[in-house]
C-alpha positions as a Python dict, from the first residue, in 0.01 Angstrom:
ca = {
    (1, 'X'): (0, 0, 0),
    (2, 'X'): (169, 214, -260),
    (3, 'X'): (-9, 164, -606),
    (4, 'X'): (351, 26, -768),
    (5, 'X'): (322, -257, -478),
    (6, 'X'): (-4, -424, -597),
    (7, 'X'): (38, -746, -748),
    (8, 'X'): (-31, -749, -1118),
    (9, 'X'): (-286, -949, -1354),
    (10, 'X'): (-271, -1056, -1706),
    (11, 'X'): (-625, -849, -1825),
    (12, 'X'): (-610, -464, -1975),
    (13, 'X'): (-909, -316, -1755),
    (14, 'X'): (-1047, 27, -1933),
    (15, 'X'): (-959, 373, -1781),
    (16, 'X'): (-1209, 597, -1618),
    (17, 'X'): (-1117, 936, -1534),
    (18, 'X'): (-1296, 1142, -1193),
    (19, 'X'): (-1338, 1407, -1427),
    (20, 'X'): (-1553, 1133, -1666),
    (21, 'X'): (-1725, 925, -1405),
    (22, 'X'): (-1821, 1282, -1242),
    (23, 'X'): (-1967, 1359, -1612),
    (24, 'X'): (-2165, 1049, -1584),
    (25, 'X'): (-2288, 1105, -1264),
    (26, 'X'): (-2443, 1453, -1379),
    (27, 'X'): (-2592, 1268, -1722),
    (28, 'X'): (-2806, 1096, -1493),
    (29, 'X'): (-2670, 735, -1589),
    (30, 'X'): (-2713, 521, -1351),
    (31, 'X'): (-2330, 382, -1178),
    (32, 'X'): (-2269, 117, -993),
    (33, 'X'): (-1923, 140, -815),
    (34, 'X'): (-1744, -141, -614),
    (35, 'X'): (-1519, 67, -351),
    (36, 'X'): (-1191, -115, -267),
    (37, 'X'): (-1077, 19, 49),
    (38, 'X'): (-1036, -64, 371),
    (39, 'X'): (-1360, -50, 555),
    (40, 'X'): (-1321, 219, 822),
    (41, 'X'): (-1187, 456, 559),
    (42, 'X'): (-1474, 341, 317),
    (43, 'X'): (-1736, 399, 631),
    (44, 'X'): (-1548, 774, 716),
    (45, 'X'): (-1588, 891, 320),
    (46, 'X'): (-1696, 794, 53),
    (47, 'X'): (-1848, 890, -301),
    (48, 'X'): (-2232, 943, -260),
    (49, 'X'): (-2438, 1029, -553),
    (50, 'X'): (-2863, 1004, -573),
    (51, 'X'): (-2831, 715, -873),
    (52, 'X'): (-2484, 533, -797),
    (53, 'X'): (-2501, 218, -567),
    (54, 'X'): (-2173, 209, -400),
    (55, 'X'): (-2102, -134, -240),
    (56, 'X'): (-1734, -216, -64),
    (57, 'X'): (-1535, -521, -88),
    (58, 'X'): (-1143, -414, 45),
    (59, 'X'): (-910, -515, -198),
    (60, 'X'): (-729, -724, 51),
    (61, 'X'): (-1000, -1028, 45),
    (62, 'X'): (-875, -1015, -334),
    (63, 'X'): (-511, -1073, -276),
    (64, 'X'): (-564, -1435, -241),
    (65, 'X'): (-670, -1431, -621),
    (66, 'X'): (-348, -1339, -814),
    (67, 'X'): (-394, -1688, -1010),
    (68, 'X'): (-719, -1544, -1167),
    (69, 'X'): (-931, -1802, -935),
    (70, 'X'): (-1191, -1567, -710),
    (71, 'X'): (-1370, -1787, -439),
    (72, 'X'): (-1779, -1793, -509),
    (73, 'X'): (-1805, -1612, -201),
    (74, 'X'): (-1630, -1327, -210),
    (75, 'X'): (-1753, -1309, -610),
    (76, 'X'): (-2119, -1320, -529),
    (77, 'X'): (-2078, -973, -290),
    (78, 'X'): (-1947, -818, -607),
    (79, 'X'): (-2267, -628, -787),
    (80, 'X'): (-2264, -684, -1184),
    (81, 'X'): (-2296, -393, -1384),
    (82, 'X'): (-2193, -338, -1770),
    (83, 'X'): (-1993, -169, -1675),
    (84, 'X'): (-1850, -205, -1291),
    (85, 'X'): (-1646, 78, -1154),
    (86, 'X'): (-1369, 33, -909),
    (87, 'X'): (-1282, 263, -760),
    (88, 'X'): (-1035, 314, -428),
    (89, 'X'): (-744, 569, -295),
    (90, 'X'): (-509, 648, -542),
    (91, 'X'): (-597, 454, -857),
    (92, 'X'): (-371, 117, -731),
    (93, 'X'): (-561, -132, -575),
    (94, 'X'): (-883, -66, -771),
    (95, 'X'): (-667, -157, -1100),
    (96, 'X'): (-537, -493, -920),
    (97, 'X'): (-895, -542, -795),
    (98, 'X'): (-1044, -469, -1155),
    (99, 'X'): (-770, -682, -1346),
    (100, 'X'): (-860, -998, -1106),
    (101, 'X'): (-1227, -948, -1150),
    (102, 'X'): (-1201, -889, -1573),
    (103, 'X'): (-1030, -1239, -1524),
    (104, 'X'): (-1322, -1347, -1385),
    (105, 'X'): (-1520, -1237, -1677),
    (106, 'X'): (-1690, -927, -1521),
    (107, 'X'): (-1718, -603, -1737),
    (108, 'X'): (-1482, -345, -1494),
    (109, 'X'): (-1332, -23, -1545),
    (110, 'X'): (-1118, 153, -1304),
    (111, 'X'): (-1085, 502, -1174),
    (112, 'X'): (-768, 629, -1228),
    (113, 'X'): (-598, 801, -907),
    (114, 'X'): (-955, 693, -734),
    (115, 'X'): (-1048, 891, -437),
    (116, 'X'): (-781, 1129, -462),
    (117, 'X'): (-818, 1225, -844),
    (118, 'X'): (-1199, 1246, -727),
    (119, 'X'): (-1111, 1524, -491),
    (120, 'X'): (-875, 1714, -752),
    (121, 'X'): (-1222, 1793, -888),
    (122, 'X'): (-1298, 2148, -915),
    (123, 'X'): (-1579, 2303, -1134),
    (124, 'X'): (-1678, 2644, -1233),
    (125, 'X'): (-2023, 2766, -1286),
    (126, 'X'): (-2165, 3138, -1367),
    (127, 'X'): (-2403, 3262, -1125),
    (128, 'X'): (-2692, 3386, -1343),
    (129, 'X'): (-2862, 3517, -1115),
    (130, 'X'): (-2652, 3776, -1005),
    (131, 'X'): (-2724, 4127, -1178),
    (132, 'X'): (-2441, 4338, -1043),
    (133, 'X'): (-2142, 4439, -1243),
    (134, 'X'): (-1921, 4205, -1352),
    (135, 'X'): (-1963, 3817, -1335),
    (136, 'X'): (-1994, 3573, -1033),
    (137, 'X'): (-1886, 3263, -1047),
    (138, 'X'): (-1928, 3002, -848),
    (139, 'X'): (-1635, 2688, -789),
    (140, 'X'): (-1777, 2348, -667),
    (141, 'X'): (-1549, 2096, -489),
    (142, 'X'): (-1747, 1764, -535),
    (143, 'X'): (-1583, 1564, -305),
    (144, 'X'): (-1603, 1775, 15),
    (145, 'X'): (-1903, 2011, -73),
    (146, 'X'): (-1683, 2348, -82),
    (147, 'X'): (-1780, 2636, -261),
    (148, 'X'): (-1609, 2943, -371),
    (149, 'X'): (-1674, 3230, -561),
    (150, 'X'): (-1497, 3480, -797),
    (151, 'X'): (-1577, 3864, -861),
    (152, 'X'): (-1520, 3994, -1200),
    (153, 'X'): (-1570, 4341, -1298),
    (154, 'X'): (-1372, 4586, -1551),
    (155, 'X'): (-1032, 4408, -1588),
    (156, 'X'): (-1047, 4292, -1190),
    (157, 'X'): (-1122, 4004, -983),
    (158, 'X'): (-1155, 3873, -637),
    (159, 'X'): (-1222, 3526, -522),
    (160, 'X'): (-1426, 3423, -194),
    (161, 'X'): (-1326, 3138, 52),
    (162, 'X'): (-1000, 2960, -182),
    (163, 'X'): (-881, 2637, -99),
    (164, 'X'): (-484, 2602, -101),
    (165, 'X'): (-483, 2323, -336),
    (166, 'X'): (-628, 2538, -620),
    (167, 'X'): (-433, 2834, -583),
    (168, 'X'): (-283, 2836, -943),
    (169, 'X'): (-644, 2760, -1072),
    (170, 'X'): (-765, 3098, -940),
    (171, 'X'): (-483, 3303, -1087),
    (172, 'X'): (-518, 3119, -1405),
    (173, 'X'): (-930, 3176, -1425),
    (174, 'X'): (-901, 3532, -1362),
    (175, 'X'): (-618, 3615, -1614),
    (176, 'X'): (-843, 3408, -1906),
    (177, 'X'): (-1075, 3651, -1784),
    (178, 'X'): (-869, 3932, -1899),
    (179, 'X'): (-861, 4003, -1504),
    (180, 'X'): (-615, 4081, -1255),
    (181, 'X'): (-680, 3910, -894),
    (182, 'X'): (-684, 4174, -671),
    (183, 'X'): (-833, 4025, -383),
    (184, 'X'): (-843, 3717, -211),
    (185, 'X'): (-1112, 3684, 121),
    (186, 'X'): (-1200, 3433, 381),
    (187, 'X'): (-1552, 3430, 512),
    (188, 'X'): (-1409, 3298, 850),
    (189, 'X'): (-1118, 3072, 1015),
    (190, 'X'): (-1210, 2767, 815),
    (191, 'X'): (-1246, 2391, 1028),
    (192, 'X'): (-1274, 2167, 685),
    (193, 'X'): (-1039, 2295, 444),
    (194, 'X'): (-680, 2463, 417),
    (195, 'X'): (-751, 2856, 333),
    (196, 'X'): (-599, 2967, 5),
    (197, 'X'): (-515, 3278, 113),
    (198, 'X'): (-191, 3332, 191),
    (199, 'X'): (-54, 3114, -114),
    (200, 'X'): (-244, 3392, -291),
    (201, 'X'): (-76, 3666, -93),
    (202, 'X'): (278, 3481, -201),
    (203, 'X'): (130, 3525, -540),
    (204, 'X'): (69, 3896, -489),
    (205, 'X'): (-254, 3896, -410),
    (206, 'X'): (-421, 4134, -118),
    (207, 'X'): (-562, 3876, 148),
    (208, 'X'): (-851, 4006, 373),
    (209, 'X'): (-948, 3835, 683),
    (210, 'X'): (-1252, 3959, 905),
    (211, 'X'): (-1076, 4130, 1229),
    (212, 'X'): (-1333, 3935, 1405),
    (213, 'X'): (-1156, 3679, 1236),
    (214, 'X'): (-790, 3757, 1303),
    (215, 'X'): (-913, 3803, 1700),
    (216, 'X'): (-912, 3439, 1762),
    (217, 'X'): (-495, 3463, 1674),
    (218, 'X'): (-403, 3483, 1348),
    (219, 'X'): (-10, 3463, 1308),
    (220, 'X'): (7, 3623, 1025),
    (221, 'X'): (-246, 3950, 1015),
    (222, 'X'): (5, 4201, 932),
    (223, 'X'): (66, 4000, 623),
    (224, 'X'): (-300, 4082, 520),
    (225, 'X'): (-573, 4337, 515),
    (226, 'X'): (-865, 4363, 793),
    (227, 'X'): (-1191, 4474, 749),
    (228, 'X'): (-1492, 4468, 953),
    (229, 'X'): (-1922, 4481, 949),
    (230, 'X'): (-2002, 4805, 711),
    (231, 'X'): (-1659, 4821, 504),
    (232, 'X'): (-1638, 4782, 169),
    (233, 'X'): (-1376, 4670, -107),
    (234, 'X'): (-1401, 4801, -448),
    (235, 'X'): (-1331, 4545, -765),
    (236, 'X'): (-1323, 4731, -1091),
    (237, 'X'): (-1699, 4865, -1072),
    (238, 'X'): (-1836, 4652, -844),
    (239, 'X'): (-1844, 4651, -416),
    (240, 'X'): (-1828, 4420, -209),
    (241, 'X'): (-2015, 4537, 158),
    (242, 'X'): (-1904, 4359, 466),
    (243, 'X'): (-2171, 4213, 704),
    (244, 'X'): (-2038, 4079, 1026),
    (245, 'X'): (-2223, 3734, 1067),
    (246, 'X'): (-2119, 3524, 1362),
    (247, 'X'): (-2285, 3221, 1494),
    (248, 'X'): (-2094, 2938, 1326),
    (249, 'X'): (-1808, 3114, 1478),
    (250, 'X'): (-1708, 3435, 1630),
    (251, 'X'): (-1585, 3570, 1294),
    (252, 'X'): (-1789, 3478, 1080),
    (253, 'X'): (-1864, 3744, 779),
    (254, 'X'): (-2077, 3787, 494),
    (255, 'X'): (-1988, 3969, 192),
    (256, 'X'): (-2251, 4113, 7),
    (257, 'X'): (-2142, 4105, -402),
    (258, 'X'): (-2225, 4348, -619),
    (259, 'X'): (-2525, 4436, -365),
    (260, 'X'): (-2669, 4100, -504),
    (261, 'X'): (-2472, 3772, -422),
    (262, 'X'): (-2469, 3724, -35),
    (263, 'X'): (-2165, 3446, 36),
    (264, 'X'): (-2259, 3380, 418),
    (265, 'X'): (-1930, 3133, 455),
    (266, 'X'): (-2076, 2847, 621),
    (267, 'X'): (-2375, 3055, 829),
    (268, 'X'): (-2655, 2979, 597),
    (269, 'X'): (-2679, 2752, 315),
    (270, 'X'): (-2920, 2683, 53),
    (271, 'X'): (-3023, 2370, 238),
    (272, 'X'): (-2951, 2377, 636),
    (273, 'X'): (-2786, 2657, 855),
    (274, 'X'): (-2430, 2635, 1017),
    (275, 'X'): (-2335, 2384, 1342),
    (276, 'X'): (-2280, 2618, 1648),
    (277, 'X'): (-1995, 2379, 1815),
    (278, 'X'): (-1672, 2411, 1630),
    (279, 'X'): (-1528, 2709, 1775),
    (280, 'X'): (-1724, 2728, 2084),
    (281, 'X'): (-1703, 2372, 2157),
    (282, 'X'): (-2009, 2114, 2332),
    (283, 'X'): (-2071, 2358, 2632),
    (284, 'X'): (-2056, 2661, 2442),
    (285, 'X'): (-2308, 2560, 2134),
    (286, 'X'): (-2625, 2655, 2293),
    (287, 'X'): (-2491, 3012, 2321),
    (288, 'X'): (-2360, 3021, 1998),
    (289, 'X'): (-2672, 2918, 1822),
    (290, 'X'): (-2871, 3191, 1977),
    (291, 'X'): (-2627, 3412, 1859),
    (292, 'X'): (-2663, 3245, 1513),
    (293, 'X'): (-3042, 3280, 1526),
    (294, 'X'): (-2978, 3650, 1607),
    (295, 'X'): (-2758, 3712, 1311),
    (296, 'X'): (-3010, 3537, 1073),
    (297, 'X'): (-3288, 3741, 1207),
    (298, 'X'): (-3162, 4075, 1206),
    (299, 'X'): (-2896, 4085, 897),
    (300, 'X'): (-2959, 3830, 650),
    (301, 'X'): (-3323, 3780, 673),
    (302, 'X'): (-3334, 4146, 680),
    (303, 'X'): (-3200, 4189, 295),
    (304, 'X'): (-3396, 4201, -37),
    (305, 'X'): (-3586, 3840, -96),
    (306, 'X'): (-3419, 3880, -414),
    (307, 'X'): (-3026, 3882, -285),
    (308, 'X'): (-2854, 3570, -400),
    (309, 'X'): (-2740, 3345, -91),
    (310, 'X'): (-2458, 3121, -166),
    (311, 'X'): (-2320, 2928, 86),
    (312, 'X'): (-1953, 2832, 160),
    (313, 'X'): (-2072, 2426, 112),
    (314, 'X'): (-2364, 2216, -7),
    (315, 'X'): (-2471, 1928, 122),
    (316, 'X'): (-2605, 1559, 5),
    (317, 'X'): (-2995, 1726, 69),
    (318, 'X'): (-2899, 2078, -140),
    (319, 'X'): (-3054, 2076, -531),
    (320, 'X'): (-2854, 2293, -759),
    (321, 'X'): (-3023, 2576, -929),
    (322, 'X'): (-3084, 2568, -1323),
    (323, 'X'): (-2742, 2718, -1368),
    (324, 'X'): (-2583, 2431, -1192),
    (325, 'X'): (-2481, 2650, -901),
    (326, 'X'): (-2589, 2533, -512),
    (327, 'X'): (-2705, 2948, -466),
    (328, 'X'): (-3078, 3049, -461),
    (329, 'X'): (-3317, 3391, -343),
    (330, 'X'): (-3328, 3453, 0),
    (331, 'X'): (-3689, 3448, -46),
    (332, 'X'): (-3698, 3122, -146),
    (333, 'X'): (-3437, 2950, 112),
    (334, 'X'): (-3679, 3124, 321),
    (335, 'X'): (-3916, 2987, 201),
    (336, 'X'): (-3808, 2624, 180),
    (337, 'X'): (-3671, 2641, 595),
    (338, 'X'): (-3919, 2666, 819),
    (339, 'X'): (-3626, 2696, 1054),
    (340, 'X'): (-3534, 3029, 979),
    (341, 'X'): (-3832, 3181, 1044),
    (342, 'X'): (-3865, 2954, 1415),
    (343, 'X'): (-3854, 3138, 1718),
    (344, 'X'): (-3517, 3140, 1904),
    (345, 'X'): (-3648, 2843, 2167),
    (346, 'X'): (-3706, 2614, 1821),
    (347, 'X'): (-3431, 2735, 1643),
    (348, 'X'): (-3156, 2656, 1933),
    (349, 'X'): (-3346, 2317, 1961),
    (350, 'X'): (-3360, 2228, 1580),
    (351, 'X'): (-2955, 2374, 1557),
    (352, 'X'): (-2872, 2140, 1843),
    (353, 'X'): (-3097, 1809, 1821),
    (354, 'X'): (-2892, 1611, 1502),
    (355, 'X'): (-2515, 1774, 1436),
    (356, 'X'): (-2301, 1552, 1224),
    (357, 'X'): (-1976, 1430, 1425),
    (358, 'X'): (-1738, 1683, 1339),
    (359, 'X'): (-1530, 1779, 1018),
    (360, 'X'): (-1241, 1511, 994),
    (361, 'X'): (-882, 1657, 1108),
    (362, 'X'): (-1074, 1955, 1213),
    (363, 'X'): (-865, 2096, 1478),
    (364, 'X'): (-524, 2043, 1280),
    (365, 'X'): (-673, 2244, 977),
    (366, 'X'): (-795, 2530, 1259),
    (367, 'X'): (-498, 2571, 1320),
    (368, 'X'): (-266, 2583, 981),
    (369, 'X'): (-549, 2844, 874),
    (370, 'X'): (-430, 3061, 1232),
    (371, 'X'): (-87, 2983, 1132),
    (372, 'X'): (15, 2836, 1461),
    (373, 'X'): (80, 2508, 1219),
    (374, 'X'): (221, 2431, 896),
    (375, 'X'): (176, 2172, 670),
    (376, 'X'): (359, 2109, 295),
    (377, 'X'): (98, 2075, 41),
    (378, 'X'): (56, 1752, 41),
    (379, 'X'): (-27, 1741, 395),
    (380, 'X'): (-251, 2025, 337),
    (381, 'X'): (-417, 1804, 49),
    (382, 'X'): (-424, 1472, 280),
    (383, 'X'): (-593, 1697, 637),
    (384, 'X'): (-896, 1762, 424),
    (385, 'X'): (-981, 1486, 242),
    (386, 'X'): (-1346, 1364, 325),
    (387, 'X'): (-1631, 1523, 334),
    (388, 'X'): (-1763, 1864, 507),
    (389, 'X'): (-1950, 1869, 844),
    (390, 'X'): (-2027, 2218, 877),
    (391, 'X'): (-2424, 2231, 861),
    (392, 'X'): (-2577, 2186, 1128),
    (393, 'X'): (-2701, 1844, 1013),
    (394, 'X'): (-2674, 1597, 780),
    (395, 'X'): (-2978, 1578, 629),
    (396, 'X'): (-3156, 1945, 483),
    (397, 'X'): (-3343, 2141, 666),
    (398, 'X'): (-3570, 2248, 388),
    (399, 'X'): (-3930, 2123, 348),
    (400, 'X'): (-3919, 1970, -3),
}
């Protein structure tokens, strides 16, 4: 149902913005949301957070109760809270659902534009940690896990792994920067997410794929620049050194920032290592995580313990540094996964043994990022909504 087609109630229920409830969340109070849609879409994705109990009743079982009477039943599977927050896909039913339980004397507020306003989110955090020139930034995507990053240096910026729907946010960030974006770069052919880059190339931006990359058919590479393991790209005073990674897929690349950020894409994260199986599919996997133990071994694990990693995604197990930014040492991630230090027998077994079922709408989002699709941007928007299945499990793989 449209939000307009709800029926209406006679109670003003309170406001609650993503952008405020996600505040909340991060104060540490304690939330207690009532989600109001349908149950399979409520079981595929949902908002997860450490201190917020998240219980669903579909708004349906409450369209019975447009003459403010709510049956004992249904009203005892509703959780009290001072406040309640309802919350559901576009800000609609959770208001109906809200409005019939404030007639029922519950204290409710309501998410405005619910799931969708929640994945609108996008944050910005320095990385402190990075002593290169310039500033590195780090962007957050709360309701998928996605991370980007942005390259500042003497009047210049690039940005790392930009989703579509946040094109004019880049552009904007960089000019109250005082900094021209020069340079927009995917890690890899993403599976969860529709790539920013070409919107940035419309915008006048230099894309850069891997070549490794563009192999696997890119439509449009002679729209954007190529590079390959040992380039680099200059950004005002700082580099940016290309390290061919592949494991998660065949073109997977690192770039090293600054020679002190690492962004491995989605080959190693803070908390777990990249799933073998989206490009090279169930039989291929095995293969692919050997390769990915490889590439661990012999390029990343063979940089400073100091270098910054920052994955392309952070997970429900990952614990943001003090700067609020999902990166950490390499030293320490090292530290904290015994798996990346396993032999390649334990590693393959580990990589393979609990992968999450794969990244909703995966294979449509493939390919609009090869170009051999298209999608408006609200169809872009809609393909990856939910969350991001691109560790190799669910749960981390660090030892804390």
């Amino acid at each position: 149902m449209n939000p307009e087609d709800f029926p209406t109630t006679d109670a003003t229920v309170p406001e609650l913005t993503p952008a405020a409830l996600k505040r909340r969340l991060d104060d540490g109070e304690r939330v207690t949301i009532l989600d109001a849609r349908a149950p399979d879409t409520f079981a595929e994705w949902h908002l997860e957070a450490p201190i917020a109990e998240v219980v669903n009743v579909p708004y349906f079982e409450f369209l019975d109760a447009v003459d403010g009477s709510l049956d004992e039943t249904l009203l005892d599977r509703v959780p009290e809270a001072e406040p309640l927050v309802v919350l559901c896909a576009k800000g609609g039913a959770s208001e109906f659902v809200a409005g019939t339980l404030a007639e029922a004397g519950r204290s409710v507020v309501h998410v405005v534009d619910g799931m969708r306003g929640w994945a609108r989110l996008y944050e910005r955090d320095e990385v402190t940690d990075y002593d290169g020139p310039g500033t590195v930034y780090q962007y957050r995507r709360p309701s998928s896990g996605c991370l980007g990053y942005l390259l500042v240096a003497d009047g210049e910026a690039a940005v790392i792994d930009p989703l579509r729907a946040f094109t004019d946010r880049y552009l904007a960030d960089a000019a109250a920067l005082d900094a021209e974006l020069v340079y927009a770069l995917d890690t890899h052919v993403h599976a969860d997410h529709v790539s920013g880059v070409r919107e940035l190339v419309r915008e006048g931006v230099t894309g850069v794929l891997p070549t490794a990359a563009v192999d696997r058919g890119v439509t449009y590479a002679d729209r954007v620049e190529t590079v390959a393991d040992g380039d680099t790209l200059a950004v005002g005073t700082a580099e940016i050194d290309v390290l061919h990674t592949p494991g998660h897929t065949s073109g997977m690349t690192s770039y090293l920032l600054g020679d002190s950020v690492l962004t491995t894409g989605d080959g190693l994260f803070v908390e777990s290592v990249a799933r073998p199986d989206l490009e090279a599919g169930a039989d291929g996997a095995a293969d692919a995580a050997r390769q990915l133990h490889e590439t661990l071994r012999d390029r990343v694990l063979a940089l400073d313990d100091d270098t910054v990693i920052g994955g392309a995604h952070y997970g429900d197990g990952a614990e943001p540094a003090a700067d609020g930014t999902y990166t950490a040492p390499l030293g320490e991630v090292v530290d904290r996964m015994p798996v990346l230090t396993a032999d390649e027998e334990a590693f393959v077994d580990t990589v393979m043994t609990d992968m999450p079922p794969r990244p909703a709408n995966y294979e449509e989002i493939v390919a609009t990022n090869l170009g051999r699709e298209t999608a408006d941007d609200d169809e872009a928007f809609k393909l990856e909504l939910g969350p991001n299945n691109c560790a190799a499990s669910d749960a981390a793989m660090t030892s804390d």
